[in-house]
TILO-790980 format. One line per 2 residues: number of its first residue (from 0); for each residue x, y, z of N, C-alpha, C. Coordinates in steps of 0.2 Angstrom, whole numbers, always signed. Layout:
BEGIN
NUM) X Y Z X Y Z X Y Z  ... .
END
This chain:
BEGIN
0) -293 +21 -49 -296 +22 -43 -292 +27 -39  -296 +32 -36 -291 +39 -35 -293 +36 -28 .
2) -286 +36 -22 -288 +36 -14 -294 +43 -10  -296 +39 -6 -300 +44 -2 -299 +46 +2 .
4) -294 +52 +1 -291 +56 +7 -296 +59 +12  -303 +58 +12 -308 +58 +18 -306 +54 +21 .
6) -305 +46 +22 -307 +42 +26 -299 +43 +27  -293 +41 +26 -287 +43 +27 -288 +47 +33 .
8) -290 +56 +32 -289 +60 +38 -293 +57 +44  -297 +55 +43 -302 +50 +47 -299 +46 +53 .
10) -295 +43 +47 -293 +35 +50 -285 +41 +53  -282 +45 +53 -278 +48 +56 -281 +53 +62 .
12) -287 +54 +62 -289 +57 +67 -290 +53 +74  -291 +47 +70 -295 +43 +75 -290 +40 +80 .
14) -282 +40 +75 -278 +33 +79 -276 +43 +85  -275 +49 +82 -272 +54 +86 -278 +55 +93 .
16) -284 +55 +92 -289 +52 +98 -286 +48 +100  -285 +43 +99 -284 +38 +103 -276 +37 +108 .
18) -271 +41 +102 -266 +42 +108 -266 +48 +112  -272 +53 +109 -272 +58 +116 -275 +54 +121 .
20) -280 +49 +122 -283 +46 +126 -278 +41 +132  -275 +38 +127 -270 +36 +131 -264 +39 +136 .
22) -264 +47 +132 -259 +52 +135 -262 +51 +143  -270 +52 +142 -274 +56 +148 -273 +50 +154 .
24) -276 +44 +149 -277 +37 +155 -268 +38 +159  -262 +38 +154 -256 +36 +157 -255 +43 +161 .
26) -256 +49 +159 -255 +54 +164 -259 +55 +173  -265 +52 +174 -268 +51 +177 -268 +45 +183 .
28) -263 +40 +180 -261 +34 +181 -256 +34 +184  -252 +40 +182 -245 +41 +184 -247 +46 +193 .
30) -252 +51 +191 -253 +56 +196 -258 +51 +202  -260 +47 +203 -263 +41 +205 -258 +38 +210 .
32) -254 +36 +206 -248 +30 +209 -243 +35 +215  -243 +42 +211 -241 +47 +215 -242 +48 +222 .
34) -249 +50 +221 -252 +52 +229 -252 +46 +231  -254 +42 +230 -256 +35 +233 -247 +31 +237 .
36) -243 +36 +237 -239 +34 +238 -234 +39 +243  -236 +43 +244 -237 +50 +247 -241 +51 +253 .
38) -248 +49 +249 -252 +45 +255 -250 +40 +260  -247 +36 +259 -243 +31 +262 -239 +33 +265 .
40) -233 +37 +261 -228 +39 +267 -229 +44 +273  -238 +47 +271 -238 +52 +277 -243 +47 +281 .
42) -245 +42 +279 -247 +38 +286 -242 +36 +290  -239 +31 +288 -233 +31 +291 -229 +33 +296 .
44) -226 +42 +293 -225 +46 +297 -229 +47 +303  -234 +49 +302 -240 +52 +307 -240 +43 +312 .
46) -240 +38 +310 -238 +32 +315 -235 +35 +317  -226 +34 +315 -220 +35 +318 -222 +41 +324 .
48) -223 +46 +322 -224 +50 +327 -228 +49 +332  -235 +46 +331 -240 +43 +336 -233 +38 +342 .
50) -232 +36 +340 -227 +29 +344 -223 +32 +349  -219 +38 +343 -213 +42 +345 -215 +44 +355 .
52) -222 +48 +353 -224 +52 +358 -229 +47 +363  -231 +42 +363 -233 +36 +366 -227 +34 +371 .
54) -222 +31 +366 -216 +28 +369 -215 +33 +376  -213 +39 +372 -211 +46 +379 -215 +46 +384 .
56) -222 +47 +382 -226 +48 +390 -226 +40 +393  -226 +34 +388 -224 +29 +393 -217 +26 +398 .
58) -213 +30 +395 -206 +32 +399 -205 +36 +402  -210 +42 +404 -208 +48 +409 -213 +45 +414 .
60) -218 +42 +413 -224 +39 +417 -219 +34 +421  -216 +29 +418 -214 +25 +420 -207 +27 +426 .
62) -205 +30 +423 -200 +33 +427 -200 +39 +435  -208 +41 +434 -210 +44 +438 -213 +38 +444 .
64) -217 +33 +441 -218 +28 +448 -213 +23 +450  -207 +22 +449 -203 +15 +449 -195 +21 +452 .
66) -194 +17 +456 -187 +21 +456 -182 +18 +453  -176 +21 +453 -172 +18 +449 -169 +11 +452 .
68) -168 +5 +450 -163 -2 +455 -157 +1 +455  -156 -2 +463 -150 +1 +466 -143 -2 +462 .
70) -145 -8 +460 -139 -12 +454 -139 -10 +449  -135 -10 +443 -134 -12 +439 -138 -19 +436 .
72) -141 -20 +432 -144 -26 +427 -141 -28 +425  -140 -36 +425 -133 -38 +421 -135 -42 +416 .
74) -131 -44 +413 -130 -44 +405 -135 -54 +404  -135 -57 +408 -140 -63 +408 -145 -64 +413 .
76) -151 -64 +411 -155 -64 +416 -155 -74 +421  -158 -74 +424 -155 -81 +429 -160 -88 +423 .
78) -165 -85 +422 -169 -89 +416 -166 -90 +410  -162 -85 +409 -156 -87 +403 -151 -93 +405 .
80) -148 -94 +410 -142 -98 +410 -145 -104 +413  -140 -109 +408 -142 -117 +409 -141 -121 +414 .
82) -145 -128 +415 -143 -128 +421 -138 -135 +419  -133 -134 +425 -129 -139 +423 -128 -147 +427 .
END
């Protein structure tokens, strides 16, 4: 019985489809998990800066109605210490 070098090249085409397919799914999976993380750290940023410039205008606002106390704030406030 002589092998059938058709079905061979066959069955060799098929399993090399099959790890180019693999290649594509894992190459794609890879650029995926990429953006998507990329994506995240530019929302992130874009918060942090939203806050950044929040915080400002709520301290230069703040700062502009309230004047400064004439004391010094000390280090425990009177609701902090116990009573004896």
């Amino acid at each position: 019985m002589q092998p059938n070098n058709e079905n061979h090249a066959v069955g060799e085409d098929s399993a090399l489809h099959t790890r180019h397919n693999i290649a594509l799914y894992h190459r794609d999976h890879m650029r995926f998990n990429a953006t998507l993380l990329l994506e995240i750290a530019a929302d992130i940023s874009r918060e942090a800066n939203r806050l950044k410039v929040f915080g400002t205008i709520g301290s230069v606002s703040r700062s502009r109605s309230q004047p400064l106390p004439s004391t010094p704030p000390t280090r425990a406030a009177p609701h902090a210490v116990a009573a004896i």
